[in-house]
Backbone as JSON Lines, residues from 0, in Angstrom:
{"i":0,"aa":"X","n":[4.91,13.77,-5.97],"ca":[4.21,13.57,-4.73],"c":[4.75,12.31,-4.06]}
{"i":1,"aa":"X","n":[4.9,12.64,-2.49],"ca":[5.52,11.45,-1.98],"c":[4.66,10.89,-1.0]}
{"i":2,"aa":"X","n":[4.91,9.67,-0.86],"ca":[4.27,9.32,0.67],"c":[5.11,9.38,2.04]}
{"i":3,"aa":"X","n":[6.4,9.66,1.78],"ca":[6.89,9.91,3.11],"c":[7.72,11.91,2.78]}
{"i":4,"aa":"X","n":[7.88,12.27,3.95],"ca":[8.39,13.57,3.85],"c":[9.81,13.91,3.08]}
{"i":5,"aa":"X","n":[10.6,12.74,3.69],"ca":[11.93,12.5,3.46],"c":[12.56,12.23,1.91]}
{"i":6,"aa":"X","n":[13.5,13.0,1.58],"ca":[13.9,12.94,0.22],"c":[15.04,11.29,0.39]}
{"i":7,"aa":"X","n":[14.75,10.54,-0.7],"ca":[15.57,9.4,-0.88],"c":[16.65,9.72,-1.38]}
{"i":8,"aa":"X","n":[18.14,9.46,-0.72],"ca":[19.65,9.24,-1.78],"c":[19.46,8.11,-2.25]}
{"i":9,"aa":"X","n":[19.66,6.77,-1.87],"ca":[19.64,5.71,-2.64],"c":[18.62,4.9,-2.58]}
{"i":10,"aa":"X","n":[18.39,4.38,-3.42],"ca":[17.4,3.1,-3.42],"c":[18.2,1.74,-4.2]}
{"i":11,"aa":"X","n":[17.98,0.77,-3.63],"ca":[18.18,-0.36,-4.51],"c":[17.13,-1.41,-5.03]}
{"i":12,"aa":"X","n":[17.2,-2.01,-5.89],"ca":[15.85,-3.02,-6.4],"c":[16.61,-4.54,-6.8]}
{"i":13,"aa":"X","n":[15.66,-5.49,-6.42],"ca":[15.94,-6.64,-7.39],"c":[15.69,-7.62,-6.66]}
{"i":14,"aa":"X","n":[15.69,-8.68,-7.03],"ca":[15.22,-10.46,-6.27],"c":[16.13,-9.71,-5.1]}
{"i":15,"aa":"X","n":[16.97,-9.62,-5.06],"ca":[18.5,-9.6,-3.63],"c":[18.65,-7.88,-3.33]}
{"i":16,"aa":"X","n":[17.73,-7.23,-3.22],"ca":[18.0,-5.62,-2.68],"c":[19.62,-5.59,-2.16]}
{"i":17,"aa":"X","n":[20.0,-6.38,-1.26],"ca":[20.91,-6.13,-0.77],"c":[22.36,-6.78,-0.94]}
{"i":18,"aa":"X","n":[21.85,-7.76,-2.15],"ca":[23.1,-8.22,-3.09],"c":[23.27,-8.65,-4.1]}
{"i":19,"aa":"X","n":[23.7,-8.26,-4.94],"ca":[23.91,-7.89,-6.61],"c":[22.35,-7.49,-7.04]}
{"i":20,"aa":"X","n":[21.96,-6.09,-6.52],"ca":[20.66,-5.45,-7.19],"c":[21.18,-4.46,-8.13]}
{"i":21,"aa":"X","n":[20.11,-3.64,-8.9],"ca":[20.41,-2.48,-9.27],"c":[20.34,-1.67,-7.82]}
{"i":22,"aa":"X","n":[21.28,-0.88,-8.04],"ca":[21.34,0.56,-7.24],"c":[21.56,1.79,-7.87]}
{"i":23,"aa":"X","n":[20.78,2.84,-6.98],"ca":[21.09,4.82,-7.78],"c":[20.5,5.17,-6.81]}
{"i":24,"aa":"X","n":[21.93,6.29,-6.58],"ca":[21.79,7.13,-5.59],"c":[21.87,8.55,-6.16]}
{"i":25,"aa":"X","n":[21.11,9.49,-5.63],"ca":[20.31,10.44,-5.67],"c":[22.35,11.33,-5.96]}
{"i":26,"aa":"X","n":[22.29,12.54,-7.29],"ca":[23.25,13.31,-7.73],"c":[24.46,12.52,-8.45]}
{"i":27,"aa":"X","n":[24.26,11.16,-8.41],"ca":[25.74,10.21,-9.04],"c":[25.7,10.75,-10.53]}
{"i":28,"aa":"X","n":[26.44,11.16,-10.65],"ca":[26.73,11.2,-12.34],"c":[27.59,10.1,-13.18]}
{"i":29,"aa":"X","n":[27.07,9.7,-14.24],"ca":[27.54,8.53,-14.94],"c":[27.74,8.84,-16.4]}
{"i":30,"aa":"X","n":[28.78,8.46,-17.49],"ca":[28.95,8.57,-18.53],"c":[27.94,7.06,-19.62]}
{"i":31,"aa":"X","n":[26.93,7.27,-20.2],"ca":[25.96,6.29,-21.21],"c":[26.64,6.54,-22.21]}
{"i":32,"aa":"X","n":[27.2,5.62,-22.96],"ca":[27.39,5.92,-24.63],"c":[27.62,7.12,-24.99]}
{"i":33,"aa":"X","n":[28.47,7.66,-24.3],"ca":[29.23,9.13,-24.32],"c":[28.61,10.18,-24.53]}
{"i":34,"aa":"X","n":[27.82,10.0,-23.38],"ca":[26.45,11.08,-22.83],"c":[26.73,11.52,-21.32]}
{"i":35,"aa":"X","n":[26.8,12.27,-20.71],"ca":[26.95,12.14,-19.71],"c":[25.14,12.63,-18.66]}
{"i":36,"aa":"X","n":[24.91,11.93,-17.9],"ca":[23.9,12.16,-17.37],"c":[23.92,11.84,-15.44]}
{"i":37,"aa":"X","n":[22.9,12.56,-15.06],"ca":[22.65,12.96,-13.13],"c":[21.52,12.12,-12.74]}
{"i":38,"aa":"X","n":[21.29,11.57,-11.76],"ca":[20.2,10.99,-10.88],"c":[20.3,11.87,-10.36]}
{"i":39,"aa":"X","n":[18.81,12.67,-10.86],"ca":[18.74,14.19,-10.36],"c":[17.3,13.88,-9.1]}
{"i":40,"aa":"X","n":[16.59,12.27,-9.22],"ca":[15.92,12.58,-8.1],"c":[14.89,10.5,-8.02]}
{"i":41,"aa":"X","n":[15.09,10.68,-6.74],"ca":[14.17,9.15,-6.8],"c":[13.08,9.32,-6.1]}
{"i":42,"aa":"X","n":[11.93,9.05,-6.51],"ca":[10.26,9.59,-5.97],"c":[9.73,8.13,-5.21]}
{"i":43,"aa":"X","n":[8.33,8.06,-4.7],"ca":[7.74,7.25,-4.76],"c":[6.72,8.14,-5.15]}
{"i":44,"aa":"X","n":[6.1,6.92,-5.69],"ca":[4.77,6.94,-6.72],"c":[3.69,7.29,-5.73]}
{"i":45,"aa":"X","n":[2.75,8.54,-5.69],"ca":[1.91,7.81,-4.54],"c":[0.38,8.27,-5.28]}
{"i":46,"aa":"X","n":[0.52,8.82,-6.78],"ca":[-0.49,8.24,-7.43],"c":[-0.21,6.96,-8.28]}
{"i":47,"aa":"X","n":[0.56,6.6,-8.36],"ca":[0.47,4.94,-8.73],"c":[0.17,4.51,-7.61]}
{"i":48,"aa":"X","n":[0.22,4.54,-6.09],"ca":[-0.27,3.68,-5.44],"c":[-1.59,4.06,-5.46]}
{"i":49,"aa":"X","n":[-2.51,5.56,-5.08],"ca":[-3.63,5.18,-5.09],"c":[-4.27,4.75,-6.09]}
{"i":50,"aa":"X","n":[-3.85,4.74,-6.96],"ca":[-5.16,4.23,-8.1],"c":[-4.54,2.49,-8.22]}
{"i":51,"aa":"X","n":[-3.77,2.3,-8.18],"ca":[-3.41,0.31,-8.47],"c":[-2.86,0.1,-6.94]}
{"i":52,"aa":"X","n":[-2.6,1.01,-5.67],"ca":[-2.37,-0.06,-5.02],"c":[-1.14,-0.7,-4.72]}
{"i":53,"aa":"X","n":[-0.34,-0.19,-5.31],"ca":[0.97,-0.87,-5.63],"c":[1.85,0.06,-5.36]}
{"i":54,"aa":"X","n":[3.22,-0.05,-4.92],"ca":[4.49,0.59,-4.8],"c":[5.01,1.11,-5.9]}
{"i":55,"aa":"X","n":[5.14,2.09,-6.17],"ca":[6.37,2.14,-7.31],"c":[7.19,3.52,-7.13]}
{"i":56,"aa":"X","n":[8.23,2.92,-7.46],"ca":[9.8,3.84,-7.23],"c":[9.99,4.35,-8.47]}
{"i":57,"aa":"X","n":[10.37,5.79,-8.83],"ca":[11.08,6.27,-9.98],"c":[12.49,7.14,-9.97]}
{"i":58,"aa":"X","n":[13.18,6.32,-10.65],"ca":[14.47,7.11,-10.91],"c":[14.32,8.14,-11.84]}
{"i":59,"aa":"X","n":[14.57,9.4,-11.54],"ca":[15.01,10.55,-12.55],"c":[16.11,10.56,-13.32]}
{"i":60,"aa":"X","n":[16.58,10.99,-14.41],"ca":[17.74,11.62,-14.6],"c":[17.72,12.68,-15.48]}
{"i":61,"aa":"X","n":[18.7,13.61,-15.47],"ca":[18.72,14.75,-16.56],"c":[20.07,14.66,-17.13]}
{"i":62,"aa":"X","n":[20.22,14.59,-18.22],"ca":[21.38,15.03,-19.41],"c":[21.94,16.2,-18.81]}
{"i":63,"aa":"X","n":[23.33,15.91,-18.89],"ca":[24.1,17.33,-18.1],"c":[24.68,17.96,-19.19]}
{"i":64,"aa":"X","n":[23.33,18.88,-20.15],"ca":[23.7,19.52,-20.91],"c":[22.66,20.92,-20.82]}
{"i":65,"aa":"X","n":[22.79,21.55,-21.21],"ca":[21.92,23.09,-21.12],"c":[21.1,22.81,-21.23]}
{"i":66,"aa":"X","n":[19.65,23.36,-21.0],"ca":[18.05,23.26,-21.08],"c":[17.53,21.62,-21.75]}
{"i":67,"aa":"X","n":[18.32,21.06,-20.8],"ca":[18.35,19.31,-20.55],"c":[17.2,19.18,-19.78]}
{"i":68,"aa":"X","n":[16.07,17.95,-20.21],"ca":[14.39,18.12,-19.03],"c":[14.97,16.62,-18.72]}
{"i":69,"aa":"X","n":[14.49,16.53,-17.25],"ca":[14.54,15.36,-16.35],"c":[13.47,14.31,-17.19]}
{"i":70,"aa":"X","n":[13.72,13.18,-16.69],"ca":[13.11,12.46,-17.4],"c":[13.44,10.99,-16.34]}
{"i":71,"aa":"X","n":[11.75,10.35,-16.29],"ca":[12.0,8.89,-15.51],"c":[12.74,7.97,-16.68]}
{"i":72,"aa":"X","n":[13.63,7.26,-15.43],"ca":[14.85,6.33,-16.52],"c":[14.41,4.88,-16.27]}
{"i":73,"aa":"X","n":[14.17,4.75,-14.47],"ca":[13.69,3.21,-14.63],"c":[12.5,3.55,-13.15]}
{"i":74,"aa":"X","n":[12.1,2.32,-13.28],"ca":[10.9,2.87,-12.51],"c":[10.81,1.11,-11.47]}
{"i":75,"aa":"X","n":[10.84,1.11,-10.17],"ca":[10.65,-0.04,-9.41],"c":[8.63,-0.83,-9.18]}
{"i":76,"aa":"X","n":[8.56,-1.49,-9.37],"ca":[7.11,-2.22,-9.17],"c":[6.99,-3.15,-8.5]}
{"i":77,"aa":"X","n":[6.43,-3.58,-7.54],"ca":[6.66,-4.48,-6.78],"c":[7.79,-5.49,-6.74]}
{"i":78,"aa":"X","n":[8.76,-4.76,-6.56],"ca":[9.74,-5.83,-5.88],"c":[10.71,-5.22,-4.78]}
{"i":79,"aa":"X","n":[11.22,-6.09,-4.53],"ca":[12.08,-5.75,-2.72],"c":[13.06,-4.96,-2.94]}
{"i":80,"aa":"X","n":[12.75,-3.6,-2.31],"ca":[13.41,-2.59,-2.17],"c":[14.43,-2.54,-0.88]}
{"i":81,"aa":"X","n":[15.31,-1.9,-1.48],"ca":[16.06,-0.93,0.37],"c":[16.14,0.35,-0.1]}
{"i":82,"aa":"X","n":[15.76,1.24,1.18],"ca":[15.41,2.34,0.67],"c":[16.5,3.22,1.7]}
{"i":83,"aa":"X","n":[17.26,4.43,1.23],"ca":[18.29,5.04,2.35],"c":[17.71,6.5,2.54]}
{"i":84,"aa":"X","n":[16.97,7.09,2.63],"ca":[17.05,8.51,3.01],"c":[18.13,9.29,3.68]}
{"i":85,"aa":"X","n":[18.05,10.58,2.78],"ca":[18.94,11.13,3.73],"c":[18.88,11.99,5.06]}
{"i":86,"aa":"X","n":[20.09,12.01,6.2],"ca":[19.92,12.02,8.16],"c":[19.22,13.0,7.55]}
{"i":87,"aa":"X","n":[18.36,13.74,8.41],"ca":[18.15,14.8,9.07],"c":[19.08,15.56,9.84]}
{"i":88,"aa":"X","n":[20.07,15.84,10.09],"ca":[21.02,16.15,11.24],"c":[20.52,16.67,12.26]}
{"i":89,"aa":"X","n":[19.45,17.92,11.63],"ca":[19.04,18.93,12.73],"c":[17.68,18.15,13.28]}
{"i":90,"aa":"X","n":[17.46,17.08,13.29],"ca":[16.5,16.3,14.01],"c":[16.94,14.97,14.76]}
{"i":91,"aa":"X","n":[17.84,14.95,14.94],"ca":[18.59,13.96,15.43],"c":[19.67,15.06,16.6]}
{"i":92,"aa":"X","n":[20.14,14.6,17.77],"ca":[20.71,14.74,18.46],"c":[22.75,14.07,18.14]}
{"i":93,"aa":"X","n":[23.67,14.82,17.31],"ca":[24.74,14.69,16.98],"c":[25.86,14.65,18.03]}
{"i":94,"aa":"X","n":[26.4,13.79,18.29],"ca":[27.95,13.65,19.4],"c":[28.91,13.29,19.02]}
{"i":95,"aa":"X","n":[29.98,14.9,19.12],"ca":[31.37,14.48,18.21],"c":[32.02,13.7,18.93]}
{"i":96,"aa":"X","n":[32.71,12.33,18.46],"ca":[33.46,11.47,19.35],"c":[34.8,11.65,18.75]}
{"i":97,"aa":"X","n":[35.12,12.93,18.4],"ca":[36.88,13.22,18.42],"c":[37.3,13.89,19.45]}
């Protein structure tokens, strides 16, 4: 459950959101200790907010192996986010400038 409509690609977290934070963006695949695993999805919390009130961000990921279950990997709590959703295209007005 979200509080905004819009699905998130990236989010970043940390004292500096916007320099040297953690970042994960939504489908990156990464090799762990020769595992390979997907940021298959980043939520906001919006029953953690109603019941505490508070923000919180969760990163998904799933093991990119057969009947692999998603699973939260890290989870944001009050601290300074940047958040990127992805365009809409077909809600936005597009002008090819080639």
């Amino acid at each position: 459950m979200t509080l905004h409509s819009r699905q998130i690609r990236k989010i970043a977290f940390g004292q500096n959101p916007l320099n040297g934070a953690l970042a994960f963006t939504h489908g990156k695949e990464f090799n762990h200790e020769g595992k390979w695993f997907k940021v298959s999805s980043i939520e906001e919390d919006a029953q953690y907010f109603a019941e505490y009130g508070s923000m919180r961000y969760n990163v998904y990921l799933i093991p990119m192996k057969k009947g692999a279950e998603e699973f939260v990997w890290k989870s944001a709590i009050n601290v300074p986010v940047v958040i990127e959703y992805y365009l809409l295209t077909d809600k936005v007005d597009v002008i090819d400038l080639s």
